[in-house]
N, C-alpha and C positions, 0 to 999 in steps of 0.2 A: 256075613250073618251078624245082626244085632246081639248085644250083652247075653240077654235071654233067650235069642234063640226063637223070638217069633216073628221077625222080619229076616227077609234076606235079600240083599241089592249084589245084582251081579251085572256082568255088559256082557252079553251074547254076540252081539255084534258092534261097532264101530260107530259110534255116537248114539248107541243105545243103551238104556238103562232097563235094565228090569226088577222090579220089586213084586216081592213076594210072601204074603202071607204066609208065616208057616206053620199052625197050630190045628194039624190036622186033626186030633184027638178031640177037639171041642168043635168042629168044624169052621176052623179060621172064625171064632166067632171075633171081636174087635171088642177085648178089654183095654180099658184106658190101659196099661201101659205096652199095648200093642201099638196101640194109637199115637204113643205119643212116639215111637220109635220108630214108625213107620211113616210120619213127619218129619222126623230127624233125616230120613234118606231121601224124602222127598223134596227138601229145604236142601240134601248134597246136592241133587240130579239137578235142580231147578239151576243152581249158581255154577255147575261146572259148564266150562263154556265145551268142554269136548263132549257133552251130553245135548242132542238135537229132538228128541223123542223117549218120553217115557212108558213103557208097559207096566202094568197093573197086574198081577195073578194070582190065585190062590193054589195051592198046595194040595195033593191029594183029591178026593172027589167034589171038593163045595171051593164055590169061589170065595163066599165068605154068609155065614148063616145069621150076620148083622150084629146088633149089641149084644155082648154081655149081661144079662139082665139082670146079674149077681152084683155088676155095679150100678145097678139102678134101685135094688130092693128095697132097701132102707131110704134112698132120698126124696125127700118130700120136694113140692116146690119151692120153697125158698131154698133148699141144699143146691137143689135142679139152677135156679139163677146163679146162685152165689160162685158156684165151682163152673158155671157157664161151660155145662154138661155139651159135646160135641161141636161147641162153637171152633175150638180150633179147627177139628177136621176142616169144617167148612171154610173157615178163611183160610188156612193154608193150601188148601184145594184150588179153589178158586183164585189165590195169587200167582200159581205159574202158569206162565207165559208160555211156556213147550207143549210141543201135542200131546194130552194124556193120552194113552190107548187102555182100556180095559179088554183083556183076552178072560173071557167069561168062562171059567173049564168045566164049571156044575152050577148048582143049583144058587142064586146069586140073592139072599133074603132081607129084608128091613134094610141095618145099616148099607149091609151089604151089594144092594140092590143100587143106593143113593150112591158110594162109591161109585159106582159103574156110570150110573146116569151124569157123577160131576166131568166123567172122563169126556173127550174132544171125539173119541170113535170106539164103537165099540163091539167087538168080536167075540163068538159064542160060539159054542160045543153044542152039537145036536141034543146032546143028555144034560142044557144047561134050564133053568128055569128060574124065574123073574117073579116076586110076592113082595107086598106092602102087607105084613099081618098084624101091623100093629093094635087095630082098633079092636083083634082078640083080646088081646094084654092090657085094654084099658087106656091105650096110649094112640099116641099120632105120629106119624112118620116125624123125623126134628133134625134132619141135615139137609132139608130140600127135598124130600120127595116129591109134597102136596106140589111146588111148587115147577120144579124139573119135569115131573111125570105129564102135568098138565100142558107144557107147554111143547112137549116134545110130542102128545097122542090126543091130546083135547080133553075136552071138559068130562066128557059121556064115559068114554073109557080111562080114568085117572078116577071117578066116580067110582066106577065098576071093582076098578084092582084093589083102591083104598080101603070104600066101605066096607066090601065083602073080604077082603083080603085074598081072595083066590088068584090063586097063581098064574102068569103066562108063560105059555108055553114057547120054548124057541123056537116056533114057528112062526106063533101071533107075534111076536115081538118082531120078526123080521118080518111079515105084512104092515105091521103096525108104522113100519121107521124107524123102533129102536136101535136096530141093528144094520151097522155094515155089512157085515156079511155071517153067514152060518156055517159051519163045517166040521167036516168031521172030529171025534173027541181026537183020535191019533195025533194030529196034524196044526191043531190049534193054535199051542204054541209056537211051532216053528212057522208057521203063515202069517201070523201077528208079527211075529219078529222080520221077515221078511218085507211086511207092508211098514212095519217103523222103519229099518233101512231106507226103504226106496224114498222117504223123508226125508232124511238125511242128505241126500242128495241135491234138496233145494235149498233157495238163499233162510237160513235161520231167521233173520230181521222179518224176513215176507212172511215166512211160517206164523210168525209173534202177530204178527200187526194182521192177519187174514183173521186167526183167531181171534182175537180182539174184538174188529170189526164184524163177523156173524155172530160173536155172543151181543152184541148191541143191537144188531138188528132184530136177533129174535128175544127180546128184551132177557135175557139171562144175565146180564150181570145187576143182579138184585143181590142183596145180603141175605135174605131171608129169615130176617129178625120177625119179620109177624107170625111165621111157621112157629119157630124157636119159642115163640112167648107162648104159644099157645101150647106146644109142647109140653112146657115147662107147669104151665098150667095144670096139666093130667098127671102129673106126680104129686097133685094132692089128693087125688078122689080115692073113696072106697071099690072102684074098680080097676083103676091101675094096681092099688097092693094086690088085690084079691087074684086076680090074672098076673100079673108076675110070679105070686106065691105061689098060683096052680102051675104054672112052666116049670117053675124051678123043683115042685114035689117030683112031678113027671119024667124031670132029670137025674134027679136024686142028688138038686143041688148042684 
């Protein structure tokens, strides 16, 4: 368990790692120092060499219900560049070489969502569901969404989920290709950990260099700085404050 107690890295099984959002009370939302702790385990997993596969989870009923918007309120775009607002996530994500696995247990939103799509495979709870709501709040997806979403379901349907922000269902997402596989909520986590194991069992270097190699093929390893600029963008307008300010009345803060 991290410092505060909103990450927790455990090994279920034998060259497995699993990390786990634990901030059920706010629905694993991802406050920066969620983020950055939850980095910190994933920068251990990545360099231990007795780790061959990492799981992704969240805690309680939501996988994770995306940004914090309590750390977005106030920052304008130039705060947004300067503090180079979720660029870590992204490059730390996208620097390990081990198979992420994302086990989806609920509802998977904004940040949330982009976690799961940077993962290598990704596994879902019948009762899990998939939204990009940003463009409610005034904002744009800004860890890869626009960019992951599109390339993983096409142009029509990343259109679809983005503009309107309505949610997929885990079913559509498992017609769509998002998904490896679907299954029941019970069983989730222990099936994900079972399909990391059965990794474990092949050569680690072939694992590294397979991955590698289909993120190139289906041009995914991009940085996604032209997302990010434009993200960054939308924390000047008078409809990003306005729509944050309204989320966070609704929450009571």
């Amino acid at each position: 368990m991290s410092a505060s107690g909103l990450v927790q890295a455990t090994s279920p099984a034998q060259g497995v790692r699993l990390i786990t959002f634990t901030r059920p009370e706010k629905r694993n939302a991802l406050s920066r120092q969620l983020l950055d702790e939850f980095l910190v385990e994933l920068e251990a997993a990545s360099t231990d060499p007795a780790v061959k596969a990492i799981v992704i989870t969240g805690t309680g009923t939501f996988f994770s219900a995306g940004a914090d918007l309590k750390d977005i309120a106030d920052l304008d775009s130039a705060g947004a560049r300067s503090c180079r607002y979720l660029e870590n996530l992204c490059v730390g994500m996208t620097a390990v070489r081990k198979p992420l696995i994302a086990a989806v247990n609920g509802p998977a939103l904004g940040g949330g969502f982009e976690v799961a799509l940077m993962c290598d495979l990704i596994f879902a709870a019948k009762s899990a569901y998939f939204a990009l709501p940003e463009t409610k709040r005034g904002l744009i997806p800004g860890a890869g969404g626009t960019q992951r979403l599109t390339a993983a379901v096409g142009k029509f349907r990343a259109m679809r989920t983005i503009l309107t922000g309505k949610p997929i269902t885990s079913e559509e997402a498992l017609s769509w290709g998002l998904l490896c596989e679907l299954m029941e909520d019970g069983v989730l986590l222990q099936q994900t950990i079972v399909a990391a194991t059965a990794l474990t069992t092949h050569g680690a270097e072939a694992l590294e260099l397979a991955k590698e190699a289909i993120c190139r093929a289906d041009g995914l390893c991009r940085d996604d700085l032209f997302e990010r600029q434009l993200y960054y963008t939308t924390f000047g307008t008078e409809e990003k404050r306005k729509g944050v300010d309204e989320f966070l009345a609704k929450r009571g803060r």
